[in-house]
N, C-alpha and C positions, 0 to 999 in steps of 0.2 A: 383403446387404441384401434386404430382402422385397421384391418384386415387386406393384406396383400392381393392384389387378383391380377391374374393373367388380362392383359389387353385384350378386348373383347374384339378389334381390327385384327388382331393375330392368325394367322391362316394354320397355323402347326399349334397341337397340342402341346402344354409344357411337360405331358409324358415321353411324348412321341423323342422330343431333344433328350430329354436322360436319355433314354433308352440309345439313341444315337453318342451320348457322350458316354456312357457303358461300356458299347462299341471298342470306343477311340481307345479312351481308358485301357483296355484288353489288349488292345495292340500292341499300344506303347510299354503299358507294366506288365505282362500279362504272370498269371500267378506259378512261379515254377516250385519242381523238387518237393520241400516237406510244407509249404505254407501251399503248392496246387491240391496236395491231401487235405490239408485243414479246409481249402476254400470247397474241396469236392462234398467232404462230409457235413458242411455246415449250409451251402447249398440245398443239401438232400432232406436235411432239417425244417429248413425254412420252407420249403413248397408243403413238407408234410405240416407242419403250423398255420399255413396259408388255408390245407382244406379241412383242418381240423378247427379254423374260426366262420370256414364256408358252411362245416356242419352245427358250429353253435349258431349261425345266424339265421337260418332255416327255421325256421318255425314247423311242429310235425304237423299241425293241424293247416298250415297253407297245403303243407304236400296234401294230406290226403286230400282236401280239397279241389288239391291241381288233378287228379287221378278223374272225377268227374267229367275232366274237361278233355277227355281222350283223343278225341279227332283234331284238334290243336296239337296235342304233343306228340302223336301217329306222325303229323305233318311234319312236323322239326326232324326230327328224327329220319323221315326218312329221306330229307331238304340234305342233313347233317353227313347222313352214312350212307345213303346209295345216290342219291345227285351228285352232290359233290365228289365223290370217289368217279366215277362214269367221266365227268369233267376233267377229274385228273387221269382217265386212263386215255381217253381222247388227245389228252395232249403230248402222246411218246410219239404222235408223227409229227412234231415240233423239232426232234433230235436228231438230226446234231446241227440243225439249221439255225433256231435260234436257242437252243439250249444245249446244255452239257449233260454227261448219262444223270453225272452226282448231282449238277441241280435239279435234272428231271424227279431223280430218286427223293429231292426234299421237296419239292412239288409235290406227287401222289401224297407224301408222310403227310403234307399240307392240310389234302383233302381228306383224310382220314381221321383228325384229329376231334374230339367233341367242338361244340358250340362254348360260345362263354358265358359269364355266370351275370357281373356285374355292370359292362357296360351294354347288354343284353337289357338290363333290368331298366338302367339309367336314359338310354332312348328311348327307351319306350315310353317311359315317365312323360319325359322333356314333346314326344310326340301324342300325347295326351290318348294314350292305348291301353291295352289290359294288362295291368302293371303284374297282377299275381298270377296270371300267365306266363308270362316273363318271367317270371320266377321261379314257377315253376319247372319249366320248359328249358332255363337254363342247366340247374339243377340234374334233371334227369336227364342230361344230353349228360354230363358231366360223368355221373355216374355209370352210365349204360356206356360212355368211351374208354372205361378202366379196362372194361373187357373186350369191347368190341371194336378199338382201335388195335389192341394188339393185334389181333387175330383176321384183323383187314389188311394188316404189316404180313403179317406172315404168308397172307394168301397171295397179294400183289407185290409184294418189294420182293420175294422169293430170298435170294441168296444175300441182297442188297442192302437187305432189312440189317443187317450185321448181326444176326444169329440168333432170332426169334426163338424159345422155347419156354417149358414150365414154369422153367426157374424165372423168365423173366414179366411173366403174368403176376408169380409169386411177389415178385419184388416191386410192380406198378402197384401190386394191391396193397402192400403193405406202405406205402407211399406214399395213395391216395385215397384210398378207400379205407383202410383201420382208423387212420384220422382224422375224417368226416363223421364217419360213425362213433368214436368219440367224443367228438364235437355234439353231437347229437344227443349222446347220451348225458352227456356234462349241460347243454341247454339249462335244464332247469337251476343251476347254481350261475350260471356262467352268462342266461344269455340277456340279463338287467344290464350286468355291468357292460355289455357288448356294446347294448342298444345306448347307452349312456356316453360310450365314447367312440362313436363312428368315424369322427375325422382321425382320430389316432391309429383307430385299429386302419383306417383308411393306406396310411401311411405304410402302417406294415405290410398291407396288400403287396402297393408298388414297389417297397424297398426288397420284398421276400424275389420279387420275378427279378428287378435288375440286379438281384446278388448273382444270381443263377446263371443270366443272362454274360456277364462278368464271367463267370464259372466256365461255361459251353465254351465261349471266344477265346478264352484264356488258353484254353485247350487246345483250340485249333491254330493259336500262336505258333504254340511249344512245339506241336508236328507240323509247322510248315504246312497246311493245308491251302490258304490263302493264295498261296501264288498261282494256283489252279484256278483262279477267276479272275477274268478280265472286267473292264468298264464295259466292253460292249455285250456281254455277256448276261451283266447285270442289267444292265437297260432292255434286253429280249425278256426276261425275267419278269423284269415289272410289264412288259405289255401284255404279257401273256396274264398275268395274275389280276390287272387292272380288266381284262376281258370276263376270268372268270368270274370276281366281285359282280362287274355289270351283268353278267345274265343272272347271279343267283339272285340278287337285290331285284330282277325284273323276273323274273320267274316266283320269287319265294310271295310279290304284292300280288301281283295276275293272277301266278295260280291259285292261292288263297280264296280269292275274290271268286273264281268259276268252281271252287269247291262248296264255295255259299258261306264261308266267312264274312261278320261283320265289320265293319272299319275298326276298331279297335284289335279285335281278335288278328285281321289281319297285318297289325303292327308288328305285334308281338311276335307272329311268324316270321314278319320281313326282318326283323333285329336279331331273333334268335336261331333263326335257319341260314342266315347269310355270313354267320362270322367264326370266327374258329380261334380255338383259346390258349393261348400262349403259356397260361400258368399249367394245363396238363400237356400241353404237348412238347414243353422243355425236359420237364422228367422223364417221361415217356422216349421221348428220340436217347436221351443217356441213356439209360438200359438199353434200347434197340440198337443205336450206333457205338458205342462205345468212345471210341477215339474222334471217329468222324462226327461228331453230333454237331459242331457248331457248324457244320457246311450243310449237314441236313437241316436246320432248324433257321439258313438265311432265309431261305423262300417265307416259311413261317413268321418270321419278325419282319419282312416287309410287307407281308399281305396284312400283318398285324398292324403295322403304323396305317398303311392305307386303308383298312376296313374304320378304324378310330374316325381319319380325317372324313371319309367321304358322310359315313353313316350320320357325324354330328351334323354336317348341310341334308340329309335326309331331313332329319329330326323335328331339325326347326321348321322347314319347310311343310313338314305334317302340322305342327302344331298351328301354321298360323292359313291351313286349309278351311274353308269354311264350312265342311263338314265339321271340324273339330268344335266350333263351339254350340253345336246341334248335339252333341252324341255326349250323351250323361248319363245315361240308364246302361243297362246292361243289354248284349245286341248279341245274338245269336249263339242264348243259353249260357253266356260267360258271365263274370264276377263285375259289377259296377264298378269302373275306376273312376277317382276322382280326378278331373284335370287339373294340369300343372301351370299354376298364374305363368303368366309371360312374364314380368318380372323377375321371378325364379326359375329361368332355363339357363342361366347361364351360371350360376351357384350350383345346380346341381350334374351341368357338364362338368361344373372345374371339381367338387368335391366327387363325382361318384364315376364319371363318365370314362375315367381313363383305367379302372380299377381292372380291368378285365382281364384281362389276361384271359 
């Protein structure tokens, strides 16, 4: 039987619309009383199963691997948690002109947040770059944001942050981090069968973020939040976040480049330094905001549709650079990847590319 595919004229990802019909969904139903319990605790579940098949997918021997490749993931990293942060703090002279305090508030949370794991990994591919770079580079954004997003909350959102402490490092690490590292541990039983059903486990990716996603909205039904934002409000929103995308995506390829990165190497920066990840910074904003989270976490889910849309016209547009079909070996002390046929970029946009969260 033929296999279903998104129309390849299609300008929207068919994640980007769930994630949008999510949304609606929340509005219209959104989950109250003893079934908003059930949907909170089953939520919190699934993100923590989300990084507990991030940690059986990981291979140890890429990580240590990626740890050779230091000045690559120095760059992300600090693309991820001090550019971006600086970006977001630049933009409180935005307020109250074209923004609101509380969307400014979900802005910074924005820029604070790790890099993401798989559509990080999947552009990269598709842009014929150093894939286990990407991977790694996801990877240890991920992990290094358990800690170091809180504690960017606490320093910059100050009061705003909705009441940063101990208890709530305690409760992202148990969250995110136990179940990684279980994933990790469980690998050698678990990661055959992984590698063996990718489009499945694929599914559970996306299904674990839009339950959540459902979860957050649903929330911010229940308290009336939503009437605090207007349409024009939201459209200053998007201009300001479409500005920051553009400078990191043209800062994360340039600077690279004047740091003496190779064209592949500097793929993998411009994919994994320029995008911020939905699947930890949903958990993340519930602990930090509480009630408020689905108003902190708008800015978040639209810089997240638009980093998807823009990133995959990057993509393709690397792969079909005529540098790209020059560069097969390995280029400035990195991992040789092998490029990805043009016939397969659009297979592995639609199976991998929207996984990211």
């Amino acid at each position: 039987m033929k296999r279903l595919q998104w129309p390849s004229w299609m300008p929207i990802d068919p994640y980007v619309l769930l994630l949008l019909g999510t949304v609606g969904l929340a509005a219209l139903l959104p989950a109250r009383g003893t079934g908003a319990e059930v949907a909170s605790g089953a939520s919190t579940a699934a993100i923590a199963f989300l990084f507990f098949l991030y940690g059986a997918r990981l291979s140890t021997r890429e990580a240590m691997e990626g740890f050779k490749h230091w000045r690559l993931h120095a760059t992300v990293l600090a693309c991820t948690f001090v550019v971006f942060p600086l970006l977001g703090l630049a933009a409180r002279g935005l307020v109250p002109v074209f923004l609101t305090h509380d969307l400014y508030t979900g802005l910074l949370f924005l820029t604070l947040v790790p890099s993401t794991v798989q559509s990080s990994i999947a552009f990269t591919s598709i842009a014929r770059g150093n894939v286990p770079a990407a991977i790694c580079a996801g990877s240890f954004s991920s992990l290094a944001g358990i800690v170091i997003t809180p504690l960017l909350a606490a320093a910059l959102l100050g009061g705003s942050g909705g009441g940063f402490s101990a208890d709530s490092l305690v409760k992202i690490v148990l969250q995110l981090l136990v179940p990684f590292l279980a994933g990790q541990l469980l690998r050698r039983w678990i990661g055959g069968f992984i590698a063996r059903h990718k489009r499945i486990i694929g599914y559970v990716d996306r299904g674990s973020i839009l339950f959540v996603v459902y979860t957050a909205f649903s929330e911010g039904m229940v308290h009336g939040i939503w009437h605090q934002v207007s349409p024009v409000r939201l459209g200053g929103l998007l201009v300001v976040e479409a500005a920051i995308l553009a400078v990191m995506l043209t800062l994360t390829w340039f600077g690279a480049k004047a740091l003496g990165f190779g064209r592949e190497d500097r793929i993998a920066i411009q994919f994994a330094g320029s995008k911020k990840s939905l699947a930890s910074g949903l958990p993340m904003a519930g602990v930090l905001f509480g009630a408020h989270a689905s108003l902190a976490v708008l800015p978040l889910m639209l810089f997240h549709q638009m980093q998807l849309m823009v990133c995959a016209v990057i993509a393709k547009r690397r792969a079909r650079d005529p540098e790209a079909a020059e560069t097969t070996a390995t280029e400035a002390g990195g991992t040789a990847t092998r490029p990805v046929r043009p016939g397969a970029q659009s297979r592995i946009a639609v199976d991998t590319g929207t996984r990211s969260a």
